[in-house]
N, CA, C and O atoms as CSV, one atom per row, in Angstrom:
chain,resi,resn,atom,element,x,y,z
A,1,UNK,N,N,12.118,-2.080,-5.576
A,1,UNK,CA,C,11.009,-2.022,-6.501
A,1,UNK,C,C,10.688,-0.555,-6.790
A,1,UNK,O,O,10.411,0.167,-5.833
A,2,UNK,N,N,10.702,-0.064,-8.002
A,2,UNK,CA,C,9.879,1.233,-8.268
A,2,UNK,C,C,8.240,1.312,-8.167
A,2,UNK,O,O,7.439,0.611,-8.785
A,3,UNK,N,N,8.023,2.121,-7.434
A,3,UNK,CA,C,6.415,2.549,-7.562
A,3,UNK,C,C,6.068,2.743,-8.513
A,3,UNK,O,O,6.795,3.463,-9.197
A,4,UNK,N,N,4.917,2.292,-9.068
A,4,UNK,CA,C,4.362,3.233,-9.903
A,4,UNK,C,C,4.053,4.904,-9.865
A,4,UNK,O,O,3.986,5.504,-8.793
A,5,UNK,N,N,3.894,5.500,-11.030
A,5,UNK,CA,C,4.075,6.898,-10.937
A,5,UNK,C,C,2.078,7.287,-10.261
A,5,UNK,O,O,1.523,8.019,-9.442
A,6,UNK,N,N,1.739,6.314,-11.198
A,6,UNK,CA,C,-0.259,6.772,-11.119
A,6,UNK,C,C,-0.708,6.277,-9.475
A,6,UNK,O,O,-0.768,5.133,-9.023
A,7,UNK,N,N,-0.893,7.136,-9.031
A,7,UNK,CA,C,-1.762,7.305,-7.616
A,7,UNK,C,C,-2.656,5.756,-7.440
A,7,UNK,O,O,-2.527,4.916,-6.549
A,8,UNK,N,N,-3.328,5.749,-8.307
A,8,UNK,CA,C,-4.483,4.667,-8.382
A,8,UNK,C,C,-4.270,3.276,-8.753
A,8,UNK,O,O,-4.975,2.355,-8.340
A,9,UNK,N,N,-2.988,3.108,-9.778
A,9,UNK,CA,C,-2.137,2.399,-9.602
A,9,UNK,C,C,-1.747,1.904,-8.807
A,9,UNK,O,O,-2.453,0.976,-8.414
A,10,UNK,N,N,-0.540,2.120,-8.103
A,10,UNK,CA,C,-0.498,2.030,-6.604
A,10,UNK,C,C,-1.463,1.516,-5.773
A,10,UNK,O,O,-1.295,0.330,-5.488
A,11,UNK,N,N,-2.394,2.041,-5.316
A,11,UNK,CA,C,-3.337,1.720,-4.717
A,11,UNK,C,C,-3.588,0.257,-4.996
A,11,UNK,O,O,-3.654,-0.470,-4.005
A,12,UNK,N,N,-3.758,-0.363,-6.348
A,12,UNK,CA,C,-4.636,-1.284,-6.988
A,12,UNK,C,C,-3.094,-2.582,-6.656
A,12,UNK,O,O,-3.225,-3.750,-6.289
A,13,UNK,N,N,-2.098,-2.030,-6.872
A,13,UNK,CA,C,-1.134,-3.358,-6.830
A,13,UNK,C,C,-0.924,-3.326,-5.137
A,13,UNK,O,O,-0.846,-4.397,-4.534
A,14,UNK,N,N,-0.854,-2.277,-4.550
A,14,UNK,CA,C,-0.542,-2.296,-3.166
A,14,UNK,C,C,-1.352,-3.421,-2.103
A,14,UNK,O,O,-0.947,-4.116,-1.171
A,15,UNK,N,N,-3.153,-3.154,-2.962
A,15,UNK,CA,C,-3.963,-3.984,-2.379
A,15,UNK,C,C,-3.956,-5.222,-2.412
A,15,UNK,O,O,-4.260,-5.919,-1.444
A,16,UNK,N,N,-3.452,-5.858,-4.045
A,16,UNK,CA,C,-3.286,-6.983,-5.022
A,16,UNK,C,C,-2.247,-7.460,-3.826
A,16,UNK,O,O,-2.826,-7.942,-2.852
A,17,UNK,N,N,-0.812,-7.403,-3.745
A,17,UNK,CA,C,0.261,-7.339,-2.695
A,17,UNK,C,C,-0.160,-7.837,-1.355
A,17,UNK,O,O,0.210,-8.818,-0.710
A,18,UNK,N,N,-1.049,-6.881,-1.101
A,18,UNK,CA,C,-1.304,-7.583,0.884
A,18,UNK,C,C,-2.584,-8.548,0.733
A,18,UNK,O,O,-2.753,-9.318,1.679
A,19,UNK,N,N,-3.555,-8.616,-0.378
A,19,UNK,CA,C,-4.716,-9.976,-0.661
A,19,UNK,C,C,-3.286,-11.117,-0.873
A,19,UNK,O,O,-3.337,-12.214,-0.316
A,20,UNK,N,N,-2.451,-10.851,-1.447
A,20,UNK,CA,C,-2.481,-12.285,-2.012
A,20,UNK,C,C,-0.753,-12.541,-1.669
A,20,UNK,O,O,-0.166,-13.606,-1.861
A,21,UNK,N,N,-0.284,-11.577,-1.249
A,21,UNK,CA,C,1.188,-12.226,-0.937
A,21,UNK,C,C,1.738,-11.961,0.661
A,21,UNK,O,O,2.354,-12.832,1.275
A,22,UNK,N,N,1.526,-11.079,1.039
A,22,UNK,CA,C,1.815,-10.154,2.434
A,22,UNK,C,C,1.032,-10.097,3.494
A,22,UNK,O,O,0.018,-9.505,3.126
A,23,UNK,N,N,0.959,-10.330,4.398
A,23,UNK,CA,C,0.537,-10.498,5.958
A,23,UNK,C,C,0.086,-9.296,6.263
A,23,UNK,O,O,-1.087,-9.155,6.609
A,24,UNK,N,N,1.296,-7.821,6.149
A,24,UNK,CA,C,1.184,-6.632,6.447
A,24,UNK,C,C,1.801,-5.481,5.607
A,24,UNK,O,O,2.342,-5.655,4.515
A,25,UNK,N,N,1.679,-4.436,6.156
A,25,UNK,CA,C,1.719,-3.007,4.877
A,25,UNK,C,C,3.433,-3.139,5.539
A,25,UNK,O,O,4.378,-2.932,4.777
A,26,UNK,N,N,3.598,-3.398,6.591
A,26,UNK,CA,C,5.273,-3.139,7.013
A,26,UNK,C,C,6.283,-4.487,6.385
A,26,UNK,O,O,7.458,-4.494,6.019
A,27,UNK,N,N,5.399,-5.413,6.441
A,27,UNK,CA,C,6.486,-7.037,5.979
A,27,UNK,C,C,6.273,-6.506,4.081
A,27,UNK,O,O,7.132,-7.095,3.424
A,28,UNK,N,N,5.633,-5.856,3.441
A,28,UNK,CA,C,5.588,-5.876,2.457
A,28,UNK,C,C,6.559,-4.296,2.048
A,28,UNK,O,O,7.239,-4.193,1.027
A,29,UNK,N,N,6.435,-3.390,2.911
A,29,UNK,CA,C,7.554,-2.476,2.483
A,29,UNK,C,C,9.016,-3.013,2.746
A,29,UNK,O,O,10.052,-2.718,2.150
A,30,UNK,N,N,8.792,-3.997,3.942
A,30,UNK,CA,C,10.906,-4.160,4.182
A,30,UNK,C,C,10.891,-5.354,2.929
A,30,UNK,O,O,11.945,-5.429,2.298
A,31,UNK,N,N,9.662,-6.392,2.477
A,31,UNK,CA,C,10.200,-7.450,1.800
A,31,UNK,C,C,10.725,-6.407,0.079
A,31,UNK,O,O,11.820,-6.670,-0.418
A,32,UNK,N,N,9.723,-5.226,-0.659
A,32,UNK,CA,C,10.222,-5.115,-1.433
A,32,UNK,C,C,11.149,-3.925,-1.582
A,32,UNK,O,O,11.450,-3.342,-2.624
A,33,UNK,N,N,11.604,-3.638,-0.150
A,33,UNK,CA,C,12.411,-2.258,0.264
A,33,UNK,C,C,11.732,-1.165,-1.048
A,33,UNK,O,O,12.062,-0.754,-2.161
A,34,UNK,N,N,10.514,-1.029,-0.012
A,34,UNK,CA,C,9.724,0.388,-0.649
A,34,UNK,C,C,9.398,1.197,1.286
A,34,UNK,O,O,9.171,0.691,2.385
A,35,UNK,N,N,9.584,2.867,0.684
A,35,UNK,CA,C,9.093,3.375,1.777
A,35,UNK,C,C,7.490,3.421,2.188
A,35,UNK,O,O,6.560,3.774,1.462
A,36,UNK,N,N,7.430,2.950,3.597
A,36,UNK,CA,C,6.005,2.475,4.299
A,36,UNK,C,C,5.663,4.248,4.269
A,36,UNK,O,O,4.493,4.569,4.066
A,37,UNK,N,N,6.630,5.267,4.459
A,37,UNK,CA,C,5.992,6.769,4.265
A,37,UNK,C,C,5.602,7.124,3.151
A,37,UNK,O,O,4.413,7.266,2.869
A,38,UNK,N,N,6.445,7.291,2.459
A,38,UNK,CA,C,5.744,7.578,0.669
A,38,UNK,C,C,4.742,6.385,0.541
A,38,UNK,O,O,3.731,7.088,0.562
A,39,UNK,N,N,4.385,5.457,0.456
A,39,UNK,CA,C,3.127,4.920,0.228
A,39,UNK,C,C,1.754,4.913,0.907
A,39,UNK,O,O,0.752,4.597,0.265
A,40,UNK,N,N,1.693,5.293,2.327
A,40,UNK,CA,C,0.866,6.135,3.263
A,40,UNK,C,C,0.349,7.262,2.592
A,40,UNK,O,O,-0.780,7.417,2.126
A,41,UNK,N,N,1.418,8.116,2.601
A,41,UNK,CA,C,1.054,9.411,1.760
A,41,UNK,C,C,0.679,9.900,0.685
A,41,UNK,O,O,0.215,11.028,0.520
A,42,UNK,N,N,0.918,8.806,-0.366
A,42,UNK,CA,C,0.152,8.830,-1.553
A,42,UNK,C,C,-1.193,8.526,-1.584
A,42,UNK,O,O,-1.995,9.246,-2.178
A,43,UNK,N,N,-1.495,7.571,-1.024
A,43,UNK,CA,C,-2.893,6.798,-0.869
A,43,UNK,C,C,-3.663,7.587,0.269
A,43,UNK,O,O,-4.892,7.635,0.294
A,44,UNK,N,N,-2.909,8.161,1.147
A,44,UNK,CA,C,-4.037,9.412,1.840
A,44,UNK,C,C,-4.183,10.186,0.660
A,44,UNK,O,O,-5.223,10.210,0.003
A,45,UNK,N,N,-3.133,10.831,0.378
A,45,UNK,CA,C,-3.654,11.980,-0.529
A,45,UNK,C,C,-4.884,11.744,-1.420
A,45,UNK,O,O,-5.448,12.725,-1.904
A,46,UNK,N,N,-5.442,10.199,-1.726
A,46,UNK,CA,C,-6.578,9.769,-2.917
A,46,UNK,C,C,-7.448,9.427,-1.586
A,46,UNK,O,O,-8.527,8.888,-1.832
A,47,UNK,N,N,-7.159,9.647,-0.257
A,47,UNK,CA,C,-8.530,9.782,0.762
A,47,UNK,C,C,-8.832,8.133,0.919
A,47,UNK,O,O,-10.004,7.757,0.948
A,48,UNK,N,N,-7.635,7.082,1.027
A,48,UNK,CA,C,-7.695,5.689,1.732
A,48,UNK,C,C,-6.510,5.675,2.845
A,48,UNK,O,O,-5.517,6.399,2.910
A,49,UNK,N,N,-6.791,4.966,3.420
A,49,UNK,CA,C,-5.551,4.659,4.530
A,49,UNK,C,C,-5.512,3.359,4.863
A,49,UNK,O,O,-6.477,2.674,4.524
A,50,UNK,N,N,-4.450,2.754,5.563
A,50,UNK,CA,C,-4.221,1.739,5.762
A,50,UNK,C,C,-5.182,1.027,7.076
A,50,UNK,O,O,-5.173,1.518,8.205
A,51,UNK,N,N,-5.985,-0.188,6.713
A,51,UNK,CA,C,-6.518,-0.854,7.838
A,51,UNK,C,C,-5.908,-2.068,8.321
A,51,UNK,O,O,-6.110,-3.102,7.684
A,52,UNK,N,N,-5.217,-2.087,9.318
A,52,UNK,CA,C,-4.473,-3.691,10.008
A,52,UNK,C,C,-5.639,-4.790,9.954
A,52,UNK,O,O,-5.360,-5.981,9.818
A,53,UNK,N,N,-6.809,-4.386,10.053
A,53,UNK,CA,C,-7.874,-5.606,10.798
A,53,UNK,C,C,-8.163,-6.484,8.811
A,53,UNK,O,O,-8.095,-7.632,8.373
A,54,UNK,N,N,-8.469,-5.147,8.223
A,54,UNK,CA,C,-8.236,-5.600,6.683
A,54,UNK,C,C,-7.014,-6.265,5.851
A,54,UNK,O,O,-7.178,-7.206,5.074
A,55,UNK,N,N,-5.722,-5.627,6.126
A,55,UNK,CA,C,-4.451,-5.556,5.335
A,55,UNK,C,C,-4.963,-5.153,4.030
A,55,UNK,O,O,-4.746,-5.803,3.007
A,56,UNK,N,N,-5.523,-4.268,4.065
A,56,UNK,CA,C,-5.717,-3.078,3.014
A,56,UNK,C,C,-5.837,-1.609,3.225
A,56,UNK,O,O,-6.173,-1.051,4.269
A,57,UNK,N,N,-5.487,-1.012,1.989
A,57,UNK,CA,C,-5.818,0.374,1.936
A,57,UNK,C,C,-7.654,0.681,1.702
A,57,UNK,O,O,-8.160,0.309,0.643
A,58,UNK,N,N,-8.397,1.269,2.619
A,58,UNK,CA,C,-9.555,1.077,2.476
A,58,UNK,C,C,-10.511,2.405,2.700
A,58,UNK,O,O,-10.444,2.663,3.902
A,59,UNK,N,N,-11.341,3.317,2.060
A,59,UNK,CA,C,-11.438,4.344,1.541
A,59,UNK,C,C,-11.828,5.023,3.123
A,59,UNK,O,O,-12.599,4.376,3.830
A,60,UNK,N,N,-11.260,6.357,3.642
A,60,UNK,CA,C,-11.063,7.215,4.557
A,60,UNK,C,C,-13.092,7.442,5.360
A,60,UNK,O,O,-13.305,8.217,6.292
């Protein structure tokens, strides 16, 4: 799967992704072979990070 290029983007389908299809941020990077690092790092950089107890990216 290609990422989107927009930061916020990302963010918005990443979240869409683990609400409604995905268990976790790791079963959803190996299911659409996307890197679990580059998507960490983008979404820190906009000051969210990943919460397990949520399965979302949720603001820092």
């Amino acid at each position: 799967m290609d990422l989107p290029n927009d930061d916020f983007i990302l963010l918005s389908l990443i979240n869409a992704k683990l609400r409604d299809e995905f268990y976790s941020l790791e079963c959803l990077c190996e299911s659409l072979d996307v890197s679990l690092d580059e998507i960490c790092s983008r979404l820190n950089s906009l000051g969210y990070e990943y919460c397990a107890v949520r399965n979302a990216f949720v603001p820092c």
